[in-house]
N, C-alpha and C positions, 0 to 999 in steps of 0.2 A: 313891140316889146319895150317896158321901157326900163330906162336904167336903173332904175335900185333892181330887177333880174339880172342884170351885168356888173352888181355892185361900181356903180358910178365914180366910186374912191379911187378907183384902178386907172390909172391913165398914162403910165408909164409907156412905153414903146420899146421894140428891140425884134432883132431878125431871127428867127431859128429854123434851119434847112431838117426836115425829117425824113424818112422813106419817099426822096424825091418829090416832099411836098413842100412847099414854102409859107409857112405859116407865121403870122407877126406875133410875137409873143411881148405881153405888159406882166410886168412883175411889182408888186409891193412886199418886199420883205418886213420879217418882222421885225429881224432883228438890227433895222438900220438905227441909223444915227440919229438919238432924239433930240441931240441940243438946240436950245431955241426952237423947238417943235411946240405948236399952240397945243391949246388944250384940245379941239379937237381932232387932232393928226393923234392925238393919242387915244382919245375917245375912240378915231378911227380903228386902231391897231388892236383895241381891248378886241372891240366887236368882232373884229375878224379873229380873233385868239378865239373868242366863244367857240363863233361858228366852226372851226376849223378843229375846236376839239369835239363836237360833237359830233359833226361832222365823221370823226375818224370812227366813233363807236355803231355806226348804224351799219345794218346786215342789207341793204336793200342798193345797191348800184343804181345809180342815176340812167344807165342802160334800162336796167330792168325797171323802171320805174315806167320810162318812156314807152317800154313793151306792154306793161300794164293797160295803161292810158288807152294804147293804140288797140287794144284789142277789145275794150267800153266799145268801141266802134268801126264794125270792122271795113279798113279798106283809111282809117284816118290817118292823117300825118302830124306829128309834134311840130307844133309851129314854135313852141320857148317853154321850158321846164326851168326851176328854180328852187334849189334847197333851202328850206325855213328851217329856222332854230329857235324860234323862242315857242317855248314849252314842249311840246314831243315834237321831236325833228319830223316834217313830211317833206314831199315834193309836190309842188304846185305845176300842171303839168297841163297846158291846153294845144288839145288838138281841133283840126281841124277837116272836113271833108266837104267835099264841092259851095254851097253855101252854109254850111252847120259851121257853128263853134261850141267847143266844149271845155270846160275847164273843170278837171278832177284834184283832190287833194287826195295824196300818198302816202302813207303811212313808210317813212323810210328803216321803220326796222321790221315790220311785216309784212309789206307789200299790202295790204290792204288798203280800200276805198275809206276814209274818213268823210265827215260831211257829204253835204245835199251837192252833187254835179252844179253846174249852172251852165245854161245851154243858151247860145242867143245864134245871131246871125250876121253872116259878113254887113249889112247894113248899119248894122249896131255897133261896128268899129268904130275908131277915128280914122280921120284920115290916113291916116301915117302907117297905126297896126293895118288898116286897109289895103295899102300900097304893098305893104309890106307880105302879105296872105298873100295875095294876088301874085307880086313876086314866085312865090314858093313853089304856086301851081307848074311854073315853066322851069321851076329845076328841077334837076334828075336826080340829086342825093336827096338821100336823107338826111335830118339831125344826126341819127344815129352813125351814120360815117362820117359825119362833121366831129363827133363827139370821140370816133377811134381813131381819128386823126391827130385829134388834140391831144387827149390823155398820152399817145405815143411823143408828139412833138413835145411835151409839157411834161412828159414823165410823173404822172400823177395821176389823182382819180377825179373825172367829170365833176362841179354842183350844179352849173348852172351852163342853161343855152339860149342862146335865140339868133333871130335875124335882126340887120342893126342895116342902115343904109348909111358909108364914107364916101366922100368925092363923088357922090353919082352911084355909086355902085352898091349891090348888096352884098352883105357879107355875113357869113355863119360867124357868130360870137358864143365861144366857148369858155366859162371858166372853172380853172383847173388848179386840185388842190394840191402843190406837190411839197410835202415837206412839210416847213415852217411859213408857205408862202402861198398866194392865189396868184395865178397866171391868166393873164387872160389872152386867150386864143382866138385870132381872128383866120377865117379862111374863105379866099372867094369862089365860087363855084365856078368852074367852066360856062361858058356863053351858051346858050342853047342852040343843039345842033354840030356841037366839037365835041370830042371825044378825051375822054380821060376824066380822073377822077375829081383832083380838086386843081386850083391854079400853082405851075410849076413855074 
């Protein structure tokens, strides 16, 4: 997945304990301190004012979005979903099943399929999305409990997900709109073969 899905602007860090689940949370407020802020730290802040007001008028959860997707094909898994705003808000939403990749566009205030699917195959990755599919297949959650982990620990409502690899390890990247702010949620999954839901 790559970073403009995790809005890349987000790079803050901070600890937040939720329903016994340990998840890092990064926060860019809006309403911080601009002095001496270049012109793009503010260009940054517009763009996420957009999205986050658009964001709040759409009838379509980024849950339901990902339900949508998954059911184009049945038995697939949401490998990274991501809320666009310029012109009519969708969800850009690709899943994935043994070697199939698929990528649907969302219509986030009707749920409906916009444009032509685009279907290719794990071959057709980079390396990295590569790694990272393959990752997927050996964990046991899903995005969608990565995504009710966050919205809880984050107090917010989902836009965006995916898998991101830190230090070695992979990790669910969730981000979350709560407020005036985008949070970004990290959480790591349990090792395959331990038991429980996400890392405590």
């Amino acid at each position: 997945m790559s970073k403009k899905y995790l809005f890349a602007l987000i790079v803050w860090s901070a600890a937040l304990a939720a329903t016994g689940t340990v998840a890092d949370v990064a926060q860019r407020p809006l309403d911080a301190d601009t002095r001496g802020a270049t012109a793009q730290g503010e260009a940054e802040e517009a763009a996420i004012r957009r999205v986050l007001e658009q964001f709040r008028t759409t009838r379509v959860p980024l849950s339901q979005a990902m339900a949508i997707a998954e059911h184009l094909h049945d038995g697939s898994r949401t490998a990274d979903i991501s809320f666009e705003a310029s012109g009519t808000p969708v969800y850009r939403v690709r899943t994935i099943k043994n070697e199939h990749v698929w990528e649907n566009v969302i219509d986030a205030n009707t749920g409906s399929i916009t444009g032509k699917e685009i279907a290719s195959t794990l071959k057709e990755l980079d390396r990295e999305d590569l790694a990272k599919v393959v990752a997927l297949k050996w964990i046991k959650q899903e995005m969608a409990d990565a995504v009710q982990v966050a919205e809880r620990a984050a107090a917010g409502s989902a836009l965006a997900g995916g898998l991101i690899r830190q230090d070695g390890k992979l990790n669910f990247v969730i981000v979350v709109a709560s407020g005036d702010h985008l949070k970004e949620v990290m959480l790591e999954p349990p090792e395959v073969g331990k038991q429980g839901s996400f890392r405590h």
